[in-house]
C-alpha positions, 0 to 999 in steps of 0.5 A: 774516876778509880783508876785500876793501878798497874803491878809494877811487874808490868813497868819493871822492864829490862832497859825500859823506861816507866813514863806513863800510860796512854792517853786518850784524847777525845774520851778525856781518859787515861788507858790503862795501856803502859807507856814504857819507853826504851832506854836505847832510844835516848842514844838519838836524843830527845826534846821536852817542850812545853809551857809552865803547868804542862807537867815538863819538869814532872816528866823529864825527872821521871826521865832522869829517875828511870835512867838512874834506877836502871843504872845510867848516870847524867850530868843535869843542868840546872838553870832554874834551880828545879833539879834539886828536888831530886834529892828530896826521895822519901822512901818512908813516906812520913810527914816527918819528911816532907815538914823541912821542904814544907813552906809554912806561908804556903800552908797558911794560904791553905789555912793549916799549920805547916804539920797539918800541910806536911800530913796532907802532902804525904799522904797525897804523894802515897796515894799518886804512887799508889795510883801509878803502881809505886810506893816507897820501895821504889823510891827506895830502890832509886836512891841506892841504885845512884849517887845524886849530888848538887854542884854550884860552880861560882859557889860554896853553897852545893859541892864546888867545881875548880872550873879552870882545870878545864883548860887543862890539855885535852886527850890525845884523841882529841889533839889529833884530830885538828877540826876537833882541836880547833872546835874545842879551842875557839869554844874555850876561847868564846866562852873566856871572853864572854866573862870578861865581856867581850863579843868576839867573832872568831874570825875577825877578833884579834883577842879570839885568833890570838888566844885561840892559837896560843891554846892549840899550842900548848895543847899540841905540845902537851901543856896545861894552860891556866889563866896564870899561864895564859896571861904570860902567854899572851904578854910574851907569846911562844909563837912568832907569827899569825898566819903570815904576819909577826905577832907585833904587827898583828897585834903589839905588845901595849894592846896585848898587856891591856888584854892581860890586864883584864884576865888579871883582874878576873883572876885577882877578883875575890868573887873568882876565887870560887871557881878555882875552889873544889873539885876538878870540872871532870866529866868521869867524877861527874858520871861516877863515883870513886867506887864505880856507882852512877851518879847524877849530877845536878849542876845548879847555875840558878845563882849566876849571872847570864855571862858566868852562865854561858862561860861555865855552859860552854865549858862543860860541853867542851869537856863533854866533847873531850871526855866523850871522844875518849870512850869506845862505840857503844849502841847502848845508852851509856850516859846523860846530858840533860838541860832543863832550860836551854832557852838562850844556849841553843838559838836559831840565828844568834851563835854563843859560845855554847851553841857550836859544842852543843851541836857537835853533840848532838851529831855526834854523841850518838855513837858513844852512847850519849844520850842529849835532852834538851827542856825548853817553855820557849819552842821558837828560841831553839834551832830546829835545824840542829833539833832534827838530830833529835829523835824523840820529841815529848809536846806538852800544851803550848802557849801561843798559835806561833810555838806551835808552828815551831814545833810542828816545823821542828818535828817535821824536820826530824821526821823527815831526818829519820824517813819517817812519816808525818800528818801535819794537820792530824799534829796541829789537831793533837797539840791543839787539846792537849792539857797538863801532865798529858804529852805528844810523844814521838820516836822515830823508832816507834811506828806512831805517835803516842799520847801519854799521861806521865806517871807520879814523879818519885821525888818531891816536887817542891819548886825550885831551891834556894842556896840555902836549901842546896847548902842544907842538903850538901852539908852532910856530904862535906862533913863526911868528904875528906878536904881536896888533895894538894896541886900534884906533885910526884914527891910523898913530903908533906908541907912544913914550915921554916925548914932551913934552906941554902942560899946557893945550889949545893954542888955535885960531882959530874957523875951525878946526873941532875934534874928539875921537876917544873914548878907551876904558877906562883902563889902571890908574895910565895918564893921558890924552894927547892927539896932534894928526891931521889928519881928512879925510871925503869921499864917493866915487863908484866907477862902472863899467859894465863890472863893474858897480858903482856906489857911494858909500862916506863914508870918514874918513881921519886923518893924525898931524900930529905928524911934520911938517905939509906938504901930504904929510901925506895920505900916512900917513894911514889910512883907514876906513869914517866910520861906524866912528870914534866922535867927541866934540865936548869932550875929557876935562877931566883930559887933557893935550895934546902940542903943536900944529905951528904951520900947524894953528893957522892956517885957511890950513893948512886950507885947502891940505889940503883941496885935498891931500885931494881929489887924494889921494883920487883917486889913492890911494882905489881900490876893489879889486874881486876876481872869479871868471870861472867862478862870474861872481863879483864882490865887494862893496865893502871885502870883502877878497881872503880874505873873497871867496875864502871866499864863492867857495868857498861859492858854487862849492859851491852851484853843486856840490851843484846840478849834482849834485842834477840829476845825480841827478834825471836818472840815478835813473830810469834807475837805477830801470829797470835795477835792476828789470829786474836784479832780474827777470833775477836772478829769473829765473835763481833760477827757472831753476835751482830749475827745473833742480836739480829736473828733474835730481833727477827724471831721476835717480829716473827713470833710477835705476828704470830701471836698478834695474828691468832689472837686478833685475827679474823681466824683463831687458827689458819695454815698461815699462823700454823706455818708462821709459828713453825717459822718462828721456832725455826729462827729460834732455834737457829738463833740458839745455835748463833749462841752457840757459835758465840760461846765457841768464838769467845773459847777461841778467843780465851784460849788465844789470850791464854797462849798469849800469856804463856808466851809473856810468861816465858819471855819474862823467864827468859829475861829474868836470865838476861837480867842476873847476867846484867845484875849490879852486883857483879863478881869482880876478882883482884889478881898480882903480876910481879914484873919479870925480874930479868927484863926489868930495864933501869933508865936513869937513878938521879938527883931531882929537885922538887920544887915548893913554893914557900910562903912569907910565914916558912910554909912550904906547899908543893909547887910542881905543874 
């Protein structure tokens, strides 16, 4: 049966998802009523459950598109390797396209070439699209409203993920907060031991409570810990007892070196070398690009093993955690976390490494505009419990009698959570005819239950993708990306080789105040060197009353000394927050050290950079403030122009998902009164016509007898026939003016509709308005604040020691934490 398909002015709604139309069940039809699903309900997360062939993968992609056409990023999780396909969007439409992605003992199942099946598969995907209202312009309009990228962590074949920066030290948030500190820890911890292959009960486990503590240490105290650093922790703790034992009787010194052993090993493996390779596991790198643009991004685990999967599951959900306590309260749907299979991660009774991070979510990322989709085939391997935190489920055909019942009790519990209603047995009747692509939704912000038949997905769904294929899609982006940047280091020099070095540490007056920059975890056979700098601390004082701002910010700024030593030496220098460069007062005692130019060994030197210092400071310290006149919109200090277009863009969206919620407050009344009195008219002109099919069925009786009576009765004519004839004609007439009455309702009824479209024209006017204010193409304008040249306060000009680590070759890399 032709469908008539919808104009996409009716799906292109403000913060509307496009899912599908309605279904109806007993008629075995699609309605041509549009489900449009809205994006603010994600906030309260949403659940997909359904077998193979139920169209799951094609309606939670269709979700992941939605929320990327209407600017959201997610973070997707792939175990299956299905994700991928999102990046196969082919706006054009040619066969051309597809022919890469065609499988070629596919088309000879089908008895075709693979050109002649890749002409097929085209024109099939145009004509779904067509069918639901799409084409290529919105598959167009997908790919540049976000950035989608595949990372494998554990390998080289999507964009790799340095996993281990993880255990860096979370946000001062988060170290606050001591129920969150001890979360984050123990879920590290889990998901640590776990790759190594050890079951761990938080509560009985030495090897758990001992990393635990050494982890909440070092954060506390600010420190970054990596596996280098945690294997010398753990063979000479920085703490003396465990709860009220010594650490030795808790747990001594031969048991814990076994324990370290192990670490070693992973970390000497050379298949664990690529899970330090890449980028930095960081959530907002994850959400955004450089210049601020969404981003989804897939990350594909197809490739690992069962235990690296839940080691790299935990982690990011723990860094999901961190990142997610760090932004402000929104009740606009900021971001995504979605998993496409979280069969294993999220069990009713077991509890791995990944389940307690996953629960925190999703009792809490509610209020920071996290919105959590959890996908699964398997409903009774999931804690319904924790589900009922979920407010919108989407149940696709089901296997077995006892996957329903799960999913009844699961929804009857989140039903019950939001003080909903619920009609078990009307439930059970639903789940029981539904078959593939068509889904039981139901939100607890909607007033029922509906049944949907989900759209033409705009990606090619070709199956799940081998690392080849990710290889493939990922390597133009490599080519095009520059190498990673070097371990951080406050010092501009670059690595060198065989640069000439003291055996002792030069001597320096008293006057001169020296310094050691910490130097991180050595390189296997490297040896430490370190390089003269020059280190200038300063508080500086931006005022302007204009824009509004009036700080202090402490900087520390570190020019090399190596390449000469003038009163220019300010002009290499690099500048960072003084809080962030770790110093020591003592060098190592096994470094050797490069030489030192001859003016830093005299306090006059000093003192002529000291001067330097403060007109550097003056012209070359400008604060960049950024701003967004429409949203009156001013950034905060150091935040840079992506990280303020990121915060524009949520903000402008507040502002939308505002301006619509009062739309709708001011034009559902009045779309109440109309859809009543349409109701009445439509009421109205059913009576009108029951009324005239029944007055024209009895003027016809009436009529037939008189005719019948006149011609065969046994008197052509009498008063009776005269009088029933009379009768008739009056019925007639009487009908005719229910015709008329008719044709009066109906009127009512049309100009009704016409009230009710000139309504939706004008809210769609209206929204047009919102929609510019909410537009991705905001103005954003760049203003300098010099700092007030009599407040600036010079801390401290002094002899720093940077340190590098020099191979056995003379190359020298940068060493610093």
């Amino acid at each position: 049966m032709t469908r008539q398909a919808p104009d996409a002015a009716t799906f292109e709604k403000l913060g509307a998802f496009y899912l599908g139309r309605e279904y109806d069940l007993e008629g075995g039809g699609v309605r041509p009523d549009l489900v449009l699903y809205d994006a603010k309900d994600l906030t309260t997360h949403a659940v997909c459950v359904g077998m193979t062939g139920s169209g799951k993968t094609g309606l939670c992609l269709s979700l992941l598109e939605e929320a990327a056409i209407d600017g959201i990023p997610a973070i997707a999780i792939d175990p299956k390797g299905d994700l991928g396909n999102l990046l196969l969007t082919f706006p054009e439409l040619r066969p051309a396209d597809f022919r890469p992605w065609i499988e070629d003992a596919e088309a000879a199942r089908k008895g075709v070439t693979p050109d002649e099946f890749a002409t097929s598969v085209a024109t099939k995907w145009r004509d779904g699209l067509a069918e639901w209202g799409q084409d290529g312009a919105r598959i167009a309009r997908l790919r540049s409203a976000a950035d989608f990228a595949i990372y494998t962590p554990g390998s080289s074949a999507g964009l790799p993920v340095n996993v281990l920066r993880s255990f860096a030290a979370p946000p001062p948030e988060l170290v606050s907060d001591a129920d969150a500190l001890g979360e984050r820890a123990a879920a590290a911890v889990s998901g640590l031991l776990a790759l190594l292959g050890v079951e761990a009960d938080p509560v009985q486990s030495r090897e758990h409570i001992l990393l635990s503590i050494l982890f909440r240490n070092a954060w506390q105290e600010g420190r970054d810990l990596d596996l280098g650093k945690l294997i010398a922790e753990i063979q000479s703790p920085p703490v003396e007892q465990v709860g009220v034992m010594n650490v030795e009787t808790f747990y001594p010194g031969k048991e814990r070196f076994q324990l370290a052993m192990r670490l070693n090993n992973l970390l000497a493996s050379p298949g664990f070398a690529s899970w330090l390779e890449g980028e930095a596991l960081e959530i907002p790198r994850l959400l955004w690009t450089a210049d601020g643009r969404p981003r989804v991004a897939i990350l594909s685990i197809a490739h690992l093993s069962d235990v690296e999967r839940m080691f790299f599951v935990t982690v990011l959900l723990n860094e999901l955690i961190a990142w997610m306590r760090t932004q402000p309260g929104t009740a606009s749907l900021r971001a995504l976390l979605y998993m496409d299979e979280v069969f294993g991660y999220f069990p009713p009774t077991a509890n791995p490494p990944s389940k307690t991070p996953m629960l925190t979510l999703l009792k809490q990322a509610r209020a920071y505009g996290l919105g959590v989709v959890l996908a699964t085939q398997n409903p009774v391997d999931l804690d319904y419990k924790g589900l009922s935190n979920a407010g919108t489920w989407f149940l696709g055909r089901l296997q077995t009698e006892r996957d329903k019942l799960r999913v009844i009790e699961g929804l009857e519990g989140a039903s019950a959570a939001a003080g909903a209603g619920f009609d078990r047995q009307r439930m059970e009747r639903t789940l029981a005819g539904l078959t593939s692509r068509v889904f039981l939704m139901n939100n607890v912000h909607d007033d029922r239950p509906v049944l949907l038949h989900t759209r033409w997905v705009l990606s090619y769904l070709r199956g799940p993708m081998t690392r080849v294929e990710i290889e493939t899609l990922m390597a133009p982006r490599k080519a095009a990306s520059p190498p990673p940047p070097p371990p951080t280091t406050a010092s501009t020099a670059t690595p060198r080789a065989r640069v000439e070095s003291v055996a002792a540490r030069p001597s320096v007056p008293p006057e001169v105040t020296e310094r050691f920059q910490a130097s991180g975890s050595p390189p296997a056979g490297a040896r430490l060197r370190y390089h003269p700098a020059l280190l200038g601390t300063a508080d500086l004082h931006y005022a302007n009353a204009r824009v509004g701002v009036d700080l202090w910010q402490t900087v520390a700024c570190v020019a090399p000394l190596d390449g000469g030593a003038g009163a220019a030496v300010w002009g290499k220098a690099s500048c960072v927050d003084a809080s962030t460069l770790r110093l020591v007062d003592n060098p190592d005692p096994a470094a050797e050290f490069a030489a030192l130019p001859a003016r830093a060994a005299k306090p006059k030197g000093f003192q002529s950079w000291e001067k330097s210092f403060k007109t550097y400071l003056y012209k070359e310290r400008r604060l960049t403030l950024y701003a967004c006149p429409a949203l009156k919109l001013t950034s905060e200090a150091g935040e840079t122009d992506g990280q303020f277009r990121i915060r524009a863009r949520e903000a402008a969206r507040e502002v939308r998902d505002g301006a619509v919620e009062k739309l709708r407050e001011r034009y559902a009344p009045k779309l109440a009164r109309l859809q009543q009195r349409m109701q009445r008219a439509q009421d109205r002109v059913g009576r009108e016509q029951s009324q005239h099919r029944h007055q024209q069925m009895q003027t016809a009786i009436s009529v037939g007898a008189t005719v019948l009576g006149a011609l065969f009765g046994r008197k052509a004519a009498s008063v009776g026939t005269v009088g029933r004839a009379t009768t008739a004609m009056r019925g007639a007439s009487r009908a005719a003016r229910e015709k008329q009455d008719i044709a009066r309702a109906q009127r009512e009824l049309q100009d009704l509709q016409q009230q009710l479209q000139d309504l939706e024209a004008e809210f769609q006017e209206e929204s047009a308005a919102v929609a510019d204010l909410a537009a991705d193409e905001l103005e954003i304008t760049e203003r300098e604040i010099a700092p007030r040249k009599t407040d600036i306060a010079i801390g401290t000009v002094a002899l720093l020691w940077v340190p590098w680590w020099v191979s056995a070759d003379g190359t020298a890399t940068p060493a610093s934490e």
